[in-house]
C-alpha positions in Angstrom: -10.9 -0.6 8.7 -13.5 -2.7 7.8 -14.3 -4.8 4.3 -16.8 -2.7 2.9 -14.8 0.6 3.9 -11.6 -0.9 2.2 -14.0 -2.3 -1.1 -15.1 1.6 -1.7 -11.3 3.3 -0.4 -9.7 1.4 -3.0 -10.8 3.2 -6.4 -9.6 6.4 -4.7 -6.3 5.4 -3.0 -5.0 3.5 -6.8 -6.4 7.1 -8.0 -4.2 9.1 -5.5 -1.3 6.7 -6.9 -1.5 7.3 -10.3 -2.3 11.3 -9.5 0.7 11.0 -6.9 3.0 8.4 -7.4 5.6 9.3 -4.9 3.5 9.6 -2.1 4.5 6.7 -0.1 1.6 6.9 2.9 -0.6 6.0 -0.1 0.9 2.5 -0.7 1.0 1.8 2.9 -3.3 2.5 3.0 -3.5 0.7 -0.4 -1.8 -2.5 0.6 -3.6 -2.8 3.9 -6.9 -2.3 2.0 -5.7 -4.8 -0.1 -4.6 -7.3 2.8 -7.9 -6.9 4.4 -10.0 -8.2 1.3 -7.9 -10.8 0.7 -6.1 -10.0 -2.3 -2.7 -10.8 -1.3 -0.9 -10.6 -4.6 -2.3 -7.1 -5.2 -1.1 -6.7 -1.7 2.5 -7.8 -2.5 3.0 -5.8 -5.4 1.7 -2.5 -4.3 3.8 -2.6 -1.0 6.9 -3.8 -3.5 6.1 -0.8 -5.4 6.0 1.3 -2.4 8.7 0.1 -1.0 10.4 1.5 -4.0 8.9 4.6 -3.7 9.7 4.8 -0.5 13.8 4.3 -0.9 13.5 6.9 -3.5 12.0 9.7 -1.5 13.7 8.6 1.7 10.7 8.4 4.1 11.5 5.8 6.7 8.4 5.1 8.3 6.7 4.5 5.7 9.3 2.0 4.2 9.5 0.1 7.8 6.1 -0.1 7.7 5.5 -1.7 4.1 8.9 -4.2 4.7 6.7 -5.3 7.7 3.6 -5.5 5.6 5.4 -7.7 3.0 7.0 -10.1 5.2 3.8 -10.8 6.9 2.2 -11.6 3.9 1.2 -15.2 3.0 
């Protein structure tokens, strides 16, 4: 994913969120857009948030993936 890919996917993936807020593959793509540009914080809390989301719904993969997300951040 490149920066100017992730800069324009965001709008739409915080839409899909709030249209879909149990959909846990959203947060995943959201935080790694997030990650990529920088904005760590953002980062954090979205893949908190999914992580959340995630335990609720009981979809493992996705949770794995956002715990490892989250402890990679800075």
């Amino acid at each position: 994913m490149r920066a100017r890919s992730a800069i324009a996917d965001i709008p739409y993936l915080e839409a899909a969120a709030a249209i879909r807020p149990d959909h846990s593959i959203g947060y995943v793509t959201l935080g790694r857009c997030l990650e990529r540009l920088g904005r760590t914080h953002r980062a954090r809390e979205v893949c908190e948030k999914g992580i959340a989301v995630a335990k609720r719904c009981g979809d493992l993969l996705p949770l794995q993936e956002m715990q490892r997300q989250l402890a990679s951040l800075p």
